[in-house]
VOGU-3710 file (C-alpha; in Angstrom, 3 decimals, decimal comma):
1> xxxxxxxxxx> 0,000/0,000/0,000  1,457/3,265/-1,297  2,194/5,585/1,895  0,419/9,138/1,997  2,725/12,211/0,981  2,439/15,278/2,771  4,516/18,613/2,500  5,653/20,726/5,312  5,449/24,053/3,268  6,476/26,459/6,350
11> xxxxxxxxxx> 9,136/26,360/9,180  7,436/24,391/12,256  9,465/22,294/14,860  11,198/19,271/12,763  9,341/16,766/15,469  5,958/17,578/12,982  8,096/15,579/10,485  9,344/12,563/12,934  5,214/12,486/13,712  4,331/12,174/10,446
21> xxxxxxxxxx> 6,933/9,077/9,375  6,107/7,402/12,565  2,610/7,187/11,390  3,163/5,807/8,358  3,516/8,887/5,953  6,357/10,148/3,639  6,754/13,293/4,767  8,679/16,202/2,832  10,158/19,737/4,417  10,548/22,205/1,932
31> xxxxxxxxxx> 10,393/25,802/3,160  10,603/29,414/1,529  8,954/28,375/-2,092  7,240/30,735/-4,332  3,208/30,611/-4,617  4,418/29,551/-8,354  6,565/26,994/-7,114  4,342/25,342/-4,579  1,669/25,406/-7,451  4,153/23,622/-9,655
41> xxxxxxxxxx> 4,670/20,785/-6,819  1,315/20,381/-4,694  -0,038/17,776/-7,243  1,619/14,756/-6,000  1,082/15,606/-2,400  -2,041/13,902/-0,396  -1,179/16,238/2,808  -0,018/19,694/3,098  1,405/21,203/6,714  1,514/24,952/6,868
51> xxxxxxxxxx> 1,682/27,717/9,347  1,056/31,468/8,520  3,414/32,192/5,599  1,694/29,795/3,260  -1,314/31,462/1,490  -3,519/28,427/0,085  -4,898/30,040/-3,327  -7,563/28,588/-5,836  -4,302/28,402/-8,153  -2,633/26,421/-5,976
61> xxxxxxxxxx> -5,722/24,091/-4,984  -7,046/23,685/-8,686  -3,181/22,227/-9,544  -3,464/19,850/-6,109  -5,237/17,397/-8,134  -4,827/14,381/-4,709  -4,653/16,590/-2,209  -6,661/15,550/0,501  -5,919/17,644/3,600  -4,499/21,017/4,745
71> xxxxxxxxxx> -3,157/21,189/8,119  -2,680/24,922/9,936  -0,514/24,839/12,903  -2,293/27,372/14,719  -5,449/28,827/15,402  -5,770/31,410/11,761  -6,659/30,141/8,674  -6,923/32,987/7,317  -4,156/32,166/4,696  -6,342/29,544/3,198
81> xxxxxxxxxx> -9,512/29,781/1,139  -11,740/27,420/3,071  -14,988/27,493/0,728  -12,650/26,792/-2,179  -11,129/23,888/-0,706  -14,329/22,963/0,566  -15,556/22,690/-2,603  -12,389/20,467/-3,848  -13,080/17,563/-1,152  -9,992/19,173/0,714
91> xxxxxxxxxx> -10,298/18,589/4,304  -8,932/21,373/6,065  -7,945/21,584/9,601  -6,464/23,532/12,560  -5,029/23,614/16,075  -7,053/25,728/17,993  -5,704/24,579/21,757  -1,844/24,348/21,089  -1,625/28,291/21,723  -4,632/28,891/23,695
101> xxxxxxxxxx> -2,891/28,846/27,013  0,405/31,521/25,203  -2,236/33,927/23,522  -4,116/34,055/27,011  -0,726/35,060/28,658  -0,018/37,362/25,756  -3,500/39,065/27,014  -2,897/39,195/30,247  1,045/40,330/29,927  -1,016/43,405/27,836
111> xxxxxxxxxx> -3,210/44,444/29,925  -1,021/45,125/32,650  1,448/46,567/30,130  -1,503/49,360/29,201  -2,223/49,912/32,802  1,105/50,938/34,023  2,101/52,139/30,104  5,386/49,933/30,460  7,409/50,429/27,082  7,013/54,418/27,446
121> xxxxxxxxxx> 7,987/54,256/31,051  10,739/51,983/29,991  12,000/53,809/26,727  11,937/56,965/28,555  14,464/55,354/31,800  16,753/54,147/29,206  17,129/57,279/27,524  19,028/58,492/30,310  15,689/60,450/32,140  13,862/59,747/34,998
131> xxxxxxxxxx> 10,280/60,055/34,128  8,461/59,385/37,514  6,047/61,456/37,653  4,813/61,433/33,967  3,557/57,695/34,691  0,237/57,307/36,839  -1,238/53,681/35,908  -3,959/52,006/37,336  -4,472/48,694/39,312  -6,266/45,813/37,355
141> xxxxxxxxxx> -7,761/45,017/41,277  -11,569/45,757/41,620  -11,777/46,530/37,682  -13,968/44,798/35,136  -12,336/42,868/32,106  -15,255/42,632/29,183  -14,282/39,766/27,621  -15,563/39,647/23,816  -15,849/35,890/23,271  -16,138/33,447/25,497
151> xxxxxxxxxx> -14,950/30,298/23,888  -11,230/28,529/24,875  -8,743/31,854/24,694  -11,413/33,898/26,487  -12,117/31,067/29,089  -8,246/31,500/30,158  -7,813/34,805/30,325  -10,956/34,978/32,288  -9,461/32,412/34,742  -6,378/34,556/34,870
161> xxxxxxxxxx> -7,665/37,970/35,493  -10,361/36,634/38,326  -6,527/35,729/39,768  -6,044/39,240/39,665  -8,920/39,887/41,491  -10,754/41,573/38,833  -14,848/41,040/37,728  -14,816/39,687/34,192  -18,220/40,154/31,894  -18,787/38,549/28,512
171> xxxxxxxxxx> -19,951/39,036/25,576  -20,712/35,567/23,275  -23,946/34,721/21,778  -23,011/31,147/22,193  -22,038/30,906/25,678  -24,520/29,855/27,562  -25,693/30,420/31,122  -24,354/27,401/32,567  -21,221/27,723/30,807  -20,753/31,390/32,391
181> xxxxxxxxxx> -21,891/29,999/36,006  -19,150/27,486/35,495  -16,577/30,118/34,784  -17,733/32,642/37,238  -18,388/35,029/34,511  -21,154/37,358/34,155  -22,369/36,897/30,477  -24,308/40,703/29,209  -24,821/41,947/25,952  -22,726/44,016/23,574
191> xxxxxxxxxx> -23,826/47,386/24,518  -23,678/46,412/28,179  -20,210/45,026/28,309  -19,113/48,415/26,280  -20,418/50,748/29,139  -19,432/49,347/31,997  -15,838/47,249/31,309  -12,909/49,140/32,342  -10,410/46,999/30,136  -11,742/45,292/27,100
201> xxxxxxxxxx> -9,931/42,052/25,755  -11,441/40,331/22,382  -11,123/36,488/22,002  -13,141/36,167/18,555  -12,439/34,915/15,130  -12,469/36,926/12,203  -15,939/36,487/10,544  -18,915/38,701/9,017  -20,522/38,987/12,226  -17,820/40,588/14,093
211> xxxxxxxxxx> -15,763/42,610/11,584  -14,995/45,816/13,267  -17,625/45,112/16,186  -15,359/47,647/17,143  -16,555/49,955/14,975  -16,462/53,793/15,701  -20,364/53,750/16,769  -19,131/51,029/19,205  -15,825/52,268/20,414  -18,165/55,384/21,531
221> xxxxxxxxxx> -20,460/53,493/23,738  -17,319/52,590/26,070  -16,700/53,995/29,449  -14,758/57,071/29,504  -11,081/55,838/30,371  -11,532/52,415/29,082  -8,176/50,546/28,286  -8,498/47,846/25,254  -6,610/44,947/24,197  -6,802/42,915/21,140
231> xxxxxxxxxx> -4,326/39,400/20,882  -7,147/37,783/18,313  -7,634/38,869/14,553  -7,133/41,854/13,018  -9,774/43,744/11,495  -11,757/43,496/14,678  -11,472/47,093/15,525  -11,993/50,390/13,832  -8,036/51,280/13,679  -8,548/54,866/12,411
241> xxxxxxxxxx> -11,288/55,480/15,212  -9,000/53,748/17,780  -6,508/56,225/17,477  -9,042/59,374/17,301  -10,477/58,225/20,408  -6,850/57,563/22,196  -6,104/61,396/20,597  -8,665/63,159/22,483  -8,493/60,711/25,824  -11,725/58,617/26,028
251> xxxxxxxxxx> -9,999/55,618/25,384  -7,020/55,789/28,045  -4,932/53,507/26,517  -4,683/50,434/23,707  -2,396/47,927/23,048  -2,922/45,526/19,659  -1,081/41,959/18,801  -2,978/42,114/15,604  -3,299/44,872/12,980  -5,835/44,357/9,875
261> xxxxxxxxxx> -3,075/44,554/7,433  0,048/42,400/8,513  3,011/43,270/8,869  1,321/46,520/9,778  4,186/49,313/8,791  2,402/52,083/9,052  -0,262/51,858/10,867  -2,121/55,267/12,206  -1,665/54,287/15,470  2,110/54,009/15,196
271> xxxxxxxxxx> 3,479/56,383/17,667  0,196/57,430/19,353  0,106/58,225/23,402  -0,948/55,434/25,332  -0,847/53,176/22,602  1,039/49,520/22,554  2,035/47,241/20,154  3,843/43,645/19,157  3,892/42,123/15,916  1,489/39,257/16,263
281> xxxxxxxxxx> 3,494/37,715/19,046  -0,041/36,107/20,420  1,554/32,361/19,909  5,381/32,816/20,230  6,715/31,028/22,743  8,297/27,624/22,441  6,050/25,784/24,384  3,266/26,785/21,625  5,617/26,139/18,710  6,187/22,762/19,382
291> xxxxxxxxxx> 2,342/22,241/20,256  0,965/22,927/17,740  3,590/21,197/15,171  3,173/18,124/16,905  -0,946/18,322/16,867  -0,617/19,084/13,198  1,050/16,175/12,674  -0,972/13,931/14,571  -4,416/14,711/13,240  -3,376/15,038/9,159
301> xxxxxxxxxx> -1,709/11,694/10,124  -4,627/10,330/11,478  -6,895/11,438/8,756  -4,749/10,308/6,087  -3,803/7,051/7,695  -7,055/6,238/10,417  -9,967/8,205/8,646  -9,851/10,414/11,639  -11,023/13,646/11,564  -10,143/16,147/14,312
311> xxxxxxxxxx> -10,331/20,036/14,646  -11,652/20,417/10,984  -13,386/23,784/9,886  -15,735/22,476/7,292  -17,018/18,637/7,842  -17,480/16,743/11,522  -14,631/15,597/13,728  -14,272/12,027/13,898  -11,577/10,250/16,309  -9,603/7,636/14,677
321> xxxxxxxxxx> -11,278/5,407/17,478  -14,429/5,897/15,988  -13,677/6,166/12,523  -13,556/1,594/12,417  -17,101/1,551/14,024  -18,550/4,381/11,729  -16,660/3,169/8,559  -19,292/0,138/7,518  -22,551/2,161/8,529  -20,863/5,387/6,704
331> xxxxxxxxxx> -20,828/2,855/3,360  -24,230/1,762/4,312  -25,263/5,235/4,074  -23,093/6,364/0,540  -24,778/3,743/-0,889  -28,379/4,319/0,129  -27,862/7,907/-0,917  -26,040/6,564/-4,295  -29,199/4,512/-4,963  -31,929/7,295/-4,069
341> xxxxxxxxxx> -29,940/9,644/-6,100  -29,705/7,813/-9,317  -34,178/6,714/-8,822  -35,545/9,614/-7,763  -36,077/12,226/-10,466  -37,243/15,847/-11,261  -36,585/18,690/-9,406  -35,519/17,222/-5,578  -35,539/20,030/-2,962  -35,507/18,500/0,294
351> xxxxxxxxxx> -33,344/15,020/1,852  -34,031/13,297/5,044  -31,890/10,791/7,132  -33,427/8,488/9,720  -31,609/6,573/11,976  -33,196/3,937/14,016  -31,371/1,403/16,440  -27,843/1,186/17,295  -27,424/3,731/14,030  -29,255/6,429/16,419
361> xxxxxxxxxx> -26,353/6,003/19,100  -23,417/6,959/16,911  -22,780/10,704/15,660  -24,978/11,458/12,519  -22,885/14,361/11,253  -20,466/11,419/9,034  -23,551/9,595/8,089  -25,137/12,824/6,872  -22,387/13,782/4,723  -21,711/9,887/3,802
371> xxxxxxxxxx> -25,320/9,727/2,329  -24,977/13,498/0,893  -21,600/12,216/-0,511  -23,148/9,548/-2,432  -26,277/11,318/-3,454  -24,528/14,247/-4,874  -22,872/12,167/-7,328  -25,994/12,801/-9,838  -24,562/16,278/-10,070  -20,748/15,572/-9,764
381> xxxxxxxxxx> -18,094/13,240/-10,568  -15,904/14,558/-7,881  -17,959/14,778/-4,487  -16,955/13,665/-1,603  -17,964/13,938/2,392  -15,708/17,071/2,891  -17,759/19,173/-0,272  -21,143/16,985/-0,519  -23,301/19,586/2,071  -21,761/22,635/0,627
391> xxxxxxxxxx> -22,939/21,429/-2,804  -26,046/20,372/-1,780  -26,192/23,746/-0,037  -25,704/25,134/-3,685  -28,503/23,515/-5,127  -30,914/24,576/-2,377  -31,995/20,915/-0,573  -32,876/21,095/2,745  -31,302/18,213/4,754  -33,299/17,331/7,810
401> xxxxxxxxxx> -31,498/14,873/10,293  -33,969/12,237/12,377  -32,868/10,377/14,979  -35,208/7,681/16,472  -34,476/6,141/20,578  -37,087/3,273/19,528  -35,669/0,530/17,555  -37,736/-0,862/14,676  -38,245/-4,226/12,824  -34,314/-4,301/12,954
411> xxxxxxxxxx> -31,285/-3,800/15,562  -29,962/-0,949/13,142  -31,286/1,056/10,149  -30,655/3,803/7,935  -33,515/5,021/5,962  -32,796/8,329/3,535  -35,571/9,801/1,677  -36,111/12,680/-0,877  -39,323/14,752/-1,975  -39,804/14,701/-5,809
421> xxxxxxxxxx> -42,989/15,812/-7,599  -44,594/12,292/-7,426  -44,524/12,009/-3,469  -41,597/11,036/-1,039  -39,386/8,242/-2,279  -37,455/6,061/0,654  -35,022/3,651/0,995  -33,561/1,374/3,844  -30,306/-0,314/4,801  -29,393/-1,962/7,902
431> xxxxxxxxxx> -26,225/-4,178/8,577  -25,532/-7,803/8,981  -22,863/-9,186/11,571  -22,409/-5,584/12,356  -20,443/-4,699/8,958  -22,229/-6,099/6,171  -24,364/-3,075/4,322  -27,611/-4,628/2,943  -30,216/-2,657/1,448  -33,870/-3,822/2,898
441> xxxxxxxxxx> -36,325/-1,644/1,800  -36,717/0,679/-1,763  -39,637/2,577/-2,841  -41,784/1,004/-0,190  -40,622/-2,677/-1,337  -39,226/-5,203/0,877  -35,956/-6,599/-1,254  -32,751/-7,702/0,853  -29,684/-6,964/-2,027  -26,340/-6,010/-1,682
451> xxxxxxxxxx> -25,542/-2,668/-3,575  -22,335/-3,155/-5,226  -20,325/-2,545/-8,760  -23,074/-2,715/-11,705  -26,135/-3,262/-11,161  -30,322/-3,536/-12,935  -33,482/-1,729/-11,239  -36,599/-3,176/-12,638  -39,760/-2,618/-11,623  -42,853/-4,854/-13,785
461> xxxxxxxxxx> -45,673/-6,427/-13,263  -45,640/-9,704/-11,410  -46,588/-12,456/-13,678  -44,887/-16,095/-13,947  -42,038/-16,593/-16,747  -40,870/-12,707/-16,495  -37,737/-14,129/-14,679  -36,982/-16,699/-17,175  -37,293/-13,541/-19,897  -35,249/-10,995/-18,129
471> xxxxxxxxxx> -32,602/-14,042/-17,500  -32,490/-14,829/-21,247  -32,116/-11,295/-22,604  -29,411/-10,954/-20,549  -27,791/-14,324/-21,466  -28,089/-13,685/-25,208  -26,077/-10,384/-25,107  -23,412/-12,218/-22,786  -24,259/-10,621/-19,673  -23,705/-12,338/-16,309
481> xxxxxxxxxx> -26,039/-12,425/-13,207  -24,552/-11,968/-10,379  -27,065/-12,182/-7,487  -30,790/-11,740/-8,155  -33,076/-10,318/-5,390  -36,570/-9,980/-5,595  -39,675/-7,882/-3,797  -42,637/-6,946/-4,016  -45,893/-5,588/-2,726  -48,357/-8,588/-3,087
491> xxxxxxxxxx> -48,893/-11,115/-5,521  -50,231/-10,241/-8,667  -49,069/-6,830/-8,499  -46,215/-4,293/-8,855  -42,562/-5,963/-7,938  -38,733/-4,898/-7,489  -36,103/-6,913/-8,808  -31,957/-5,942/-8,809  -29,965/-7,522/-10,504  -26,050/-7,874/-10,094
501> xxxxxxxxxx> -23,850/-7,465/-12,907  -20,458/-8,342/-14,145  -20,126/-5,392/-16,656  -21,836/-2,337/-17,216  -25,242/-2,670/-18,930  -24,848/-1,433/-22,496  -27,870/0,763/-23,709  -29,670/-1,294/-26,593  -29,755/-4,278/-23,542  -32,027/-1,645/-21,258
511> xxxxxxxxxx> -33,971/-0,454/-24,358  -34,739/-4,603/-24,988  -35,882/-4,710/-21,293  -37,898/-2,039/-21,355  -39,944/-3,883/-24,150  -40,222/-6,843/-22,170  -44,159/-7,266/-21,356  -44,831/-5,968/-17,771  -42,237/-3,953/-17,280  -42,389/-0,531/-16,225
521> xxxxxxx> -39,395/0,961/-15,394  -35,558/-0,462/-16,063  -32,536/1,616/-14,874  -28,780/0,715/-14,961  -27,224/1,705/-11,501  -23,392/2,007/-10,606  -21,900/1,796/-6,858
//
């Protein structure tokens, strides 16, 4: 079995490599390249370990024909197009806890930088004066930190500054109230947190929502004398308004990690009073380095080796200790959305995926995008789990998840089923000794049939000596049956048969059995 290939594209601790070879990948370290060069190389690479330099383009993705994964060792992705590579199958990942515990120093060390205005004090001694009286700071004891986002970062520094004895309030619409009791941590809205936090810290990503929710309008709702602090994203505050506000004194003083345009050289707020700043130093320290290289490592190894997928931005985490016991009900489910896909016609707007039994117990995000990933395929050649819901999200279907305590006729079962202009269409699979997908139910038909390589949908009317025709039509045009599985409603009336192939069915041979008497519909399917 060929070994996956991964590229290490940016400088990271060379442990990332012994991590990936240890795991059973080739691993290659080549650092510094042009955009043109990586673009010229990425194609034989299944894996692809960066950090912040790397910028993952649409050039660069279109030419990484096998890539399967990109790994960011760190919490920003900003350097990668995720919707583009979410729409190439490319799994991409990050390490959002291998610098949580640095950037929440980083926070802290700022804040109580901005309160005693440290660098002036100190750039001023070293000049040779003795600037005493010039510095008045203010204790962090007794004063509220407003804490914009709540999530891992935030959680720390909150931790840390109730150490310092201050009140911490928080802003993040999806924190919730036990969450905050837990931390100790009042949880107010936006507008709140503004007027009454005496040092602001923001522990966000980067997204629509809160692009500058810093904004000028904002940064005048704050309390007169408020100190701010930003170790997150740029582009989260108002930069320009930030320094008219430190001009004329309502904000007393700022200090940013993280500038909207990096490497910020000339920013407006270079050289303003009471103003702070370090060139995106949020993760630097060795401990965090060697973090998250080594996490990096581990989870694009595990994906690429295991099938496990952990930390990704744009399909479901899923440990490589679960990936085994999800793999055979995650084929079950590809091909009951393979099948539905290529029966159902028209114009299908809406999908929905039952599971029933032991199926209900396990996590139905990688069943979802299994069955998506197979029903897709009617409108691409190239889906996979990773882009399956974002085309589907394209094409306007509403996916509705069901999950059912009860168990049914059987221990386990999948059932997927689509709206099309004739009424709901459904189909069932369950599995046998606990990893053998069988299909058990289509179009309201009982019929136990393996769905595998090429196979015949026929639906006719039942009547004795149609299996004796179908057989010899596909004997006289050298066609071999495989397995043969038959349903049907009642006697007498409409019935289901699938028929296993050795070769795909070659159009004139469906045409012949669509002429047969009693038969209604014949399709050629492919799993």
């Amino acid at each position: 079995m060929t070994k996956p290939k991964v590229l290490i594209s940016d400088k990271m601790d060379p442990n990332a490599a012994r991590i990936f070879e240890e795991r059973g990948c080739d691993v290659d370290v080549i650092t510094g390249e042009t955009p043109e060069e990586l673009t010229a190389r990425i194609a034989e690479y299944d894996g692809l370990a960066i950090r912040s330099s790397t910028k993952v383009t649409p050039a660069i993705l279109d030419a990484a024909t096998n890539l399967k994964v990109i790994g960011r060792a760190g919490i920003g992705v900003d350097n990668v197009d995720i919707p583009y590579a979410s729409g190439k199958g490319v799994v991409v990942m990050n390490t959002p806890f291998g610098n949580s515990i640095t950037t929440a120093e980083h926070a802290i060390a700022l804040i109580m930088a901005v309160a005693r205005q440290i660098p002036a004090a100190d750039r001023r001694t070293q000049a040779g004066e003795w600037p005493k009286s010039d510095f008045m700071g203010v204790e962090v004891t007794g004063k509220t930190l407003g804490l914009i986002g709540a999530g891992n970062i935030g959680s720390i520094v909150a931790s840390r500054a109730q150490g310092l004895k201050m009140k911490v309030i928080a802003f993040d619409p999806f924190l919730t109230p036990e969450r905050a009791v837990e931390l100790g941590i009042e949880k107010v809205d936006l507008d709140t947190l503004l007027a009454r936090a005496d040092f602001i810290t923001l522990h966000t990503p980067l997204t629509d929502e809160t692009r500058n929710i810093l904004s000028r309008e904002n940064l005048g709702k704050t309390k007169p004398g408020v100190r701010i602090v930003n170790c997150a994203r740029g582009g989260l505050i108002d930069e320009a308004a930030l320094k008219d506000l430190l001009d004329n004194g309502h904000v007393a003083g700022a200090a940013l990690d993280v500038f909207a345009t990096e490497p910020a050289k000339d920013s407006p707020l270079f050289g303003t009073p009471g103003f702070i700043s370090t060139p995106h130093l949020g993760a630097s320290t060795t401990e965090a380095q060697v973090n998250v290289a080594l996490q990096v490592a581990e989870q694009m190894a595990d994906y690429l080796v295991n099938g496990g997928v952990t930390n990704a931005l744009n399909m479901p985490s899923l440990s490589a200790e679960e990936a085994p016991k999800l793999k055979p009900y995650m084929g079950l489910a590809e091909s009951l959305g393979s099948l539905v896909g290529q029966l159902a016609h028209g114009n299908l707007t809406e999908i929905s995926i039952e599971r029933e039994g032991a199926a209900a117990e396990l996590s139905g995000k990688p069943i979802e995008g299994a069955v998506l990933a197979g029903f897709m395929r009617r409108y691409s050649d190239t889906v996979n789990m990773v882009n399956a819901p974002y085309l589907a999200k394209e094409r306007g279907l509403d996916v509705r998840s069901i999950r059912h305590e009860k168990e049914g006729a059987y221990n386990t079962l999948i059932r997927v089923t689509v709206g099309t202009e004739q009424g709901d269409r459904s189909v069932a699979g369950t599995l046998f000794g606990s990893d053998a997908p069988r299909l058990v139910e289509i179009f309201g038909v009982r019929i136990e049939a393996e769905l595998d390589g090429h196979m015949l949908y026929i639906v006719n009317q039942d009547a004795p000596g149609f299996i004796g025709r179908i057989g010899t039509l596909l004997g006289e045009h050298g066609i071999n049956i495989g397995t043969f599985n038959l349903g049907r409603r009642e006697a007498g009336g409409e019935a289901v048969l699938l028929l296993s192939v050795d070769q795909p069915i070659p159009a004139e041979v469906v045409k012949a059995a669509c002429d047969l008497e009693g038969v209604k519909t014949v399709m050629p399917l492919a799993f």
